[in-house]
VMD Tcl script that draws the C-alpha trace (Angstrom):
set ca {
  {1.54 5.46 -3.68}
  {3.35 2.11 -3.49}
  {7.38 2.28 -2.62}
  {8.70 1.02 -5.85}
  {8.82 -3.09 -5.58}
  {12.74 -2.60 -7.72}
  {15.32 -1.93 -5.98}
  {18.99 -1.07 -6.76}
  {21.94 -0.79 -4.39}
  {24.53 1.51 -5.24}
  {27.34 0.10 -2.82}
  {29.61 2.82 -1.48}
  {31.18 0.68 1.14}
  {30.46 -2.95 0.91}
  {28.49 -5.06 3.40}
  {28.26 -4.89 6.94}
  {25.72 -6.90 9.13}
  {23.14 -3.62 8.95}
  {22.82 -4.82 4.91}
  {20.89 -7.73 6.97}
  {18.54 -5.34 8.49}
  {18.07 -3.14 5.52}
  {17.16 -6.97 3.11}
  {14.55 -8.22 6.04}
  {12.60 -4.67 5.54}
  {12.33 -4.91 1.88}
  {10.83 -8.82 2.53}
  {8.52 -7.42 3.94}
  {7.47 -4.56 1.57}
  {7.34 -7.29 -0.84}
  {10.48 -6.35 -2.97}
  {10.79 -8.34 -6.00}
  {14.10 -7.28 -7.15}
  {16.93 -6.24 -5.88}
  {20.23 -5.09 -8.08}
  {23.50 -4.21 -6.38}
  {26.33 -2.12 -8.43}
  {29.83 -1.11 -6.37}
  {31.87 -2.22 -3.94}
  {31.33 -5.97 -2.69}
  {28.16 -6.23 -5.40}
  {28.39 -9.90 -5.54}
  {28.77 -10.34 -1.61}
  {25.22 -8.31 -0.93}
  {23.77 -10.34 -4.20}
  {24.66 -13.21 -2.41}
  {23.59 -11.63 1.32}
  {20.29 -11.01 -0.18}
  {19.70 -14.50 -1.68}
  {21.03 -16.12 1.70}
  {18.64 -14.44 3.78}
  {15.62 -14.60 1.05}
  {15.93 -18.51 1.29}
  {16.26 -18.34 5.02}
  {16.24 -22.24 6.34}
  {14.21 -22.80 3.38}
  {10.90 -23.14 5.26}
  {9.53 -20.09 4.74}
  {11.82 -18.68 1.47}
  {10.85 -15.56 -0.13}
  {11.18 -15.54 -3.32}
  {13.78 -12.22 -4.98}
  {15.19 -12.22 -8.30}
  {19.00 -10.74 -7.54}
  {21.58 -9.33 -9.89}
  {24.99 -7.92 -9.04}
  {26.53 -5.62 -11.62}
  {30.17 -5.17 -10.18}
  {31.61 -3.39 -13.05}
  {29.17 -1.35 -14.36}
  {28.32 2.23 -13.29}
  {24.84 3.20 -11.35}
  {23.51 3.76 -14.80}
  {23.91 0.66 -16.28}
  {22.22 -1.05 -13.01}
  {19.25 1.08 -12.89}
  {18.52 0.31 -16.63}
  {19.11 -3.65 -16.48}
  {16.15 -3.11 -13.67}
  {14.66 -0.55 -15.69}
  {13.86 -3.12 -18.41}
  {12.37 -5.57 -16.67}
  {8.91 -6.17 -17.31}
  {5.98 -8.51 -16.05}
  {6.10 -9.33 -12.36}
  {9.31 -7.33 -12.15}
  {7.63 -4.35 -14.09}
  {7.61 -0.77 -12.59}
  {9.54 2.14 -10.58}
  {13.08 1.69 -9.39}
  {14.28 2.72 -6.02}
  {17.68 3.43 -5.48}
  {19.61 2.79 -2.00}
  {22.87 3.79 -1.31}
  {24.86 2.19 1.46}
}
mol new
graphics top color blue
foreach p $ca { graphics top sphere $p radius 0.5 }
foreach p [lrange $ca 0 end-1] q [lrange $ca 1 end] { graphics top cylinder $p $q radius 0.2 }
display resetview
């Protein structure tokens, strides 16, 4: 089976240059998605975007959302309802 193309990131500490790392992996997995709820949401939204549009020769595509004061719940049913492209499973990754 597929890892789940949705992913949401429950933010326990805020970013730190491995977030980097951890965004260039799910590139390449073909993530579609990627929801971040917690501590510095709108800084890893905005990490992810940065590094999805690169130089802008070779941008990848993501659709991002940060949810900074909802709970884990609310964030994995905002990604829960999305449907066409962004349809299926949700993954969630804690860092």
């Amino acid at each position: 089976m597929p890892l789940p193309r949705k992913i949401v990131v429950h933010s326990v500490r805020g970013y730190s240059p491995d977030f980097d790392a951890l965004v260039a992996v799910w590139i390449k997995e073909g993530v579609n998605f990627v929801g971040v709820v917690g501590v510095e949401a709108e800084k890893l939204e905005d990490v992810v975007d940065d590094i999805s549009v690169g130089d802008g020769t070779n941008s990848y595509f993501m659709l991002t959302t940060a949810h900074p004061r909802e709970s884990l719940a609310e964030a994995v049913a905002f990604a829960e309802s999305l449907s066409g492209e962004h349809a299926g499973p949700v993954r969630i990754v804690e860092f």
